[in-house]
C-alpha positions, 0 to 999 in steps of 0.5 A: 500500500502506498503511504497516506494522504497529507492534511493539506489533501483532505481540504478538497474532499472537505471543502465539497462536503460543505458545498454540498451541505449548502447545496442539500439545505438549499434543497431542502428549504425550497419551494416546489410546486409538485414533486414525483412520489417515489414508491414501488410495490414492494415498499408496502410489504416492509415492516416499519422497525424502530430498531434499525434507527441505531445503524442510520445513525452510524453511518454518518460515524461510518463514511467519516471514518471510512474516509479518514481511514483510507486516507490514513493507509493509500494515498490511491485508495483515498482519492478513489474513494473521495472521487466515488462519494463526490461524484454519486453526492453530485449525480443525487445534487442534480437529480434531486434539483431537476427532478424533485421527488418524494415519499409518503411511506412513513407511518402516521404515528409511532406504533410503540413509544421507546427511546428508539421511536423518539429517535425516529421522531427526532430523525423525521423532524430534521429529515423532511420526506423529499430529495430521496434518489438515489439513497445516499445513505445507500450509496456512500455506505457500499463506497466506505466499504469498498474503500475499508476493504480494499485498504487491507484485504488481508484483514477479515475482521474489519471487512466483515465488521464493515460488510454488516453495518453496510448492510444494517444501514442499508437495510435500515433506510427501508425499515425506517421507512426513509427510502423506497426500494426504489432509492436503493436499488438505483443507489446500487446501480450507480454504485456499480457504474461508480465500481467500474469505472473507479476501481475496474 
């Protein structure tokens, strides 16, 4: 593996980031006339589980770490992830600027009251059901594993740790009923556009 990135290399990926912090709240905070319902059949056979709140929230603890840590061990392993987020990131910027999109599939009330159905409510108050495809959750999941396991392959603990919360995160955006399958399956499908022309 070659050596790791320097501070002053991670400033483009950071200042990105921030764009697209700026970009999204943007998105969020607009006034749009009609949005396109995101929903696919199968969405109305998920269950809604509370559960799945804990790996939704990892995964902003997830792709961090995942970045910071292919940055720490390959320079060429950093930028390919760094190229994988940013472009997907961007891809999901347009589509969700010119195609505004949203879902109806949260329920209308908690069906429990525990500390992990409030934390649902908390998610659902600063998380509006709009700009969903593809998931991003979804997507930058699948890229900080890919980056994870490619950084050490050797290292079957950490693949396997990564591989299940990539999963529980993905797993999660449906559960909590925070995305259409639809939003995950055209992450994927992006993802393996990304895989094959990034890392193939």
């Amino acid at each position: 593996m070659k050596k790791g990135v320097r501070f002053q290399e991670l400033l483009p990926f950071v200042l990105y980031f921030i764009i697209y912090i700026l970009w999204f709240q943007w998105l969020e905070e607009r006034h749009v006339r009609s949005y396109q319902i995101i929903h696919v059949f199968v969405d109305d056979y998920i269950p809604f589980c509370e559960l799945f709140v804990i790996p939704y929230f990892l995964w902003f603890l997830y792709v961090p770490a995942a970045v910071l840590y292919a940055a720490s061990h390959s320079r060429e392993e950093y930028v390919r992830c760094a190229l994988f987020l940013c472009t997907g990131m961007t891809v999901f910027l347009l589509i969700s600027t010119l195609f505004p999109n949203i879902q109806h599939l949260r329920p209308a009330a908690m069906p429990r009251d525990n500390v992990f159905t409030r934390l649902v409510l908390f998610l659902q108050r600063v998380d509006t059901p709009t700009n969903l495809w593809p998931s991003i959750h979804v997507y930058n999941s699948i890229g900080a594993h890919i980056a994870l396991s490619r950084c050490h392959p050797g290292k079957k603990g950490l693949r396997a740790a990564s591989l299940l919360l990539c999963v529980s995160i993905i797993l999660a955006t449906m559960f909590l009923k925070q995305h259409s399958v639809f939003d995950v399956i055209t992450a994927f499908i992006l993802a393996g556009a990304m895989y094959s022309v990034l890392y193939r």
